[in-house]
N, C-alpha and C positions, 0 to 999 in steps of 0.2 A: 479544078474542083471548087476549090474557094471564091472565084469569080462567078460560076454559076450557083453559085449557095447564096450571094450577095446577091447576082440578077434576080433571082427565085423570090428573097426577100423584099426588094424593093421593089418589085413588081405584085408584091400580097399586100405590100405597105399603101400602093399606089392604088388598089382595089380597094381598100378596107377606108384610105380618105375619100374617095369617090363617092363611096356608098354611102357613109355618114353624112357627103354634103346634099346628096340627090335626094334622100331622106328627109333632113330638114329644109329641104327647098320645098317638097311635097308637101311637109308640113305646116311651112307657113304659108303655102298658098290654099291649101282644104282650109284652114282657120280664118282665113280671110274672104274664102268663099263659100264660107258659113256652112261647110261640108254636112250634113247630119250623123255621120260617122262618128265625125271629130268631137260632136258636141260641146261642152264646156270648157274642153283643152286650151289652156294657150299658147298664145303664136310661142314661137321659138324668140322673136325678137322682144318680149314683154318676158320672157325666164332668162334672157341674157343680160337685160334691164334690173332683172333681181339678184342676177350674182354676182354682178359690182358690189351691191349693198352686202348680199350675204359674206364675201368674199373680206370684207371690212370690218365682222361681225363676229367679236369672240367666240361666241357661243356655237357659231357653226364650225369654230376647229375643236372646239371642246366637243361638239356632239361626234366625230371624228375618230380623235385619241378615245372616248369612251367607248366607242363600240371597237374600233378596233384594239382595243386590249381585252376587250371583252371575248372576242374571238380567236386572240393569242393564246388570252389563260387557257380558256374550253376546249381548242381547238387541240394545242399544245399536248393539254391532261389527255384528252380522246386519243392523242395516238402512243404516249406513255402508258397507257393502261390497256388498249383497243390493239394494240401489235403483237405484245407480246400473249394475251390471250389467244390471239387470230393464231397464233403459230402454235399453243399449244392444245387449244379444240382440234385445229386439224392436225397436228403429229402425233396425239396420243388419242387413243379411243376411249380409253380412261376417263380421260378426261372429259374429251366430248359427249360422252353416254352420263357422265355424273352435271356437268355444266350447264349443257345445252340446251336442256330441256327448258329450265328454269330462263337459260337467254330466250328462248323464243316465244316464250311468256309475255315477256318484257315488249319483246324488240315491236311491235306494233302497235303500243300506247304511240299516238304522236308525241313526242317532244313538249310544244306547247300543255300537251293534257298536265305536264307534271310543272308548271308555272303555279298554280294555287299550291301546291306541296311546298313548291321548293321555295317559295317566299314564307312560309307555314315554318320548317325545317333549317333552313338556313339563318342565322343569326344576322346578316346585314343584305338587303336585294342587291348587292352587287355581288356577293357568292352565289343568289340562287341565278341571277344572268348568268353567271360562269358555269352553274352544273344543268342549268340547260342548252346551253351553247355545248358541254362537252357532248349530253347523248345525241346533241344534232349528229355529232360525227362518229359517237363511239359507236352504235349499234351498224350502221354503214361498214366504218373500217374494219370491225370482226368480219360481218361477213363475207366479207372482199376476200381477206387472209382466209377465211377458212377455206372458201371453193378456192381459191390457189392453188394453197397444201395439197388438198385431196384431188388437186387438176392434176399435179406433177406425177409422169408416168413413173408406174410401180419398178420397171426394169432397172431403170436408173439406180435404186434403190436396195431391189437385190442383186445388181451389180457390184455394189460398191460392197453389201455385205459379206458378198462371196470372194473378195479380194482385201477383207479382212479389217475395212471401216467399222472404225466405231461410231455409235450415235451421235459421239458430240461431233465428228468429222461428217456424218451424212448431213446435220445439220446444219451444220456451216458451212458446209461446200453441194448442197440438193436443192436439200428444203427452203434454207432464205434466199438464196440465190432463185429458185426458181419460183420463188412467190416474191417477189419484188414488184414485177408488173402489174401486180393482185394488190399491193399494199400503194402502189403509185395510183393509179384506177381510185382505192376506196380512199385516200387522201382526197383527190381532186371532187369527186362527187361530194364526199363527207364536207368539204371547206362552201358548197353550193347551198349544200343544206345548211348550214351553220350560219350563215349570212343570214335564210328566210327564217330561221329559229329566233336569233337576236333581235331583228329586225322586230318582228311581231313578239316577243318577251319586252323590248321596250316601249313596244305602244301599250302597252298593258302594266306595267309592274316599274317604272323609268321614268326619270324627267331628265333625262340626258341621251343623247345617243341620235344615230342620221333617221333611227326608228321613230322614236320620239319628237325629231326635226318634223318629221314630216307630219305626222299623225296632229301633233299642235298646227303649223298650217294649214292642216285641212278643215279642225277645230275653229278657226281663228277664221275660214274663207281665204287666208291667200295662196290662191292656186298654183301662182308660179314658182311658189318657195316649198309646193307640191312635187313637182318635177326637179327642182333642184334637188330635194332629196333622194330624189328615185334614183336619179343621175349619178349623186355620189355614192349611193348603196354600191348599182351595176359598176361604178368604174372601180371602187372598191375591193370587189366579188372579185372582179376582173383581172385587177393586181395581184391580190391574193392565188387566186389560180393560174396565172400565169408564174407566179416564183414554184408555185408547185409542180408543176409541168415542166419548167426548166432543169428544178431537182431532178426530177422522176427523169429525165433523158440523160444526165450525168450520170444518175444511178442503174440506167439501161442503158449502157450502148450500143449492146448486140439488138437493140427494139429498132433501132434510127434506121431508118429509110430514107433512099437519098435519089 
């Protein structure tokens, strides 16, 4: 089993290097044959020429560590505050009918809309980066937990009442257990959003961060320090969702498909 779990991966590994190089091969040849598509893009070989420099260049690992703590704190706070809510909108009705109303008030202002607030309300712009980066993900991760909770079959439920479980045991042996996959799911989404939240919070309200990297290169014309930014945002995103994904499979193993 373990041998074919290894062939499986390095045969996804071998897919996924392929495709990145046949990509930028595509790329710098549309660039070079002045593609219309492509427009002002540059070659791939003139953004590799700018990430020696950048690579060299304090400021692009400070804008780095900036954003990604930025998305630790927010991130972090959204599922300390965003989990345990999620579990109790959907296990008490109480609560949901007095709560929820008021959440879905909220929950479709964008994120971005509350940047003029929270720079307004917050005493330094790097607490309001952080309480916008949290709603990137809070209002996401409730709703995940709450269709969870009220996904998990009722039987289960009056089973266990009728054999004489108490609440605290339906919920620690039902209800988290069977909304796990619900809290994994609105992590992964929630950390996607949180990314495009910060990102645009720093080209707006920031002189730090890969948001702000990028948004002054484009300010400035240099293009290629354009794409470097992009690049480290997605491989960024990319990290980040991938440690979550790996959680979330340790934390499911009856999910794993094999």
């Amino acid at each position: 089993m373990s041998s074919i779990k290894k062939s499986l991966c390095s045969a996804t590994a071998r897919r996924g290097i392929i495709s990145i190089i046949v990509f930028t091969v595509v790329w710098e040849i549309c660039t070079r044959l002045h593609v219309p598509i492509i427009g002002n893009v540059p070659a791939p070989s003139s953004v590799i020429g700018s990430m020696g420099k950048q690579l060299t260049d304090a400021f692009y690992w400070i804008s780095w560590r900036d954003s990604m703590m930025r998305i630790v704190g927010g991130f972090v706070l959204a599922q300390a505050i965003g989990i345990p809510l999620g579990l109790l909108l959907g296990a008490s009705k109480a609560a949901h009918n007095l709560i929820y109303p008021v959440f879905e008030i909220m929950r479709p202002v964008p994120p971005l809309a509350w940047v003029p607030v929270a720079v307004i309300f917050w005493p330094t712009p790097e607490m309001s980066m952080v309480f916008v980066t949290f709603l990137g993900a809070f209002f996401i991760v409730v709703i995940n937990i709450v269709d969870g909770v009220r996904s998990i079959d009722a039987r289960y439920l009056r089973a266990a009442r009728s054999l004489g479980s108490s609440r605290s045991d339906m919920f620690w042996h039902i209800l988290l257990p069977g909304s796990l996959p619900s809290i994994v799911v609105g992590m992964t989404v929630g950390m996607g959003v949180t990314w495009a939240v910060v990102v645009a919070a720093e080209m707006i309200a920031s002189r730090t961060g890969l948001g702000y990297l990028t948004w002054s290169a484009y300010v400035a014309g240099e293009f290629p320090v354009i794409i470097i930014g992009m690049m480290s945002i997605g491989i960024a995103g990319y990290v980040c969702s991938a440690i979550i994904r790996f959680t979330g499979t340790r934390m499911t193993p009856w999910l794993r498909t094999f």
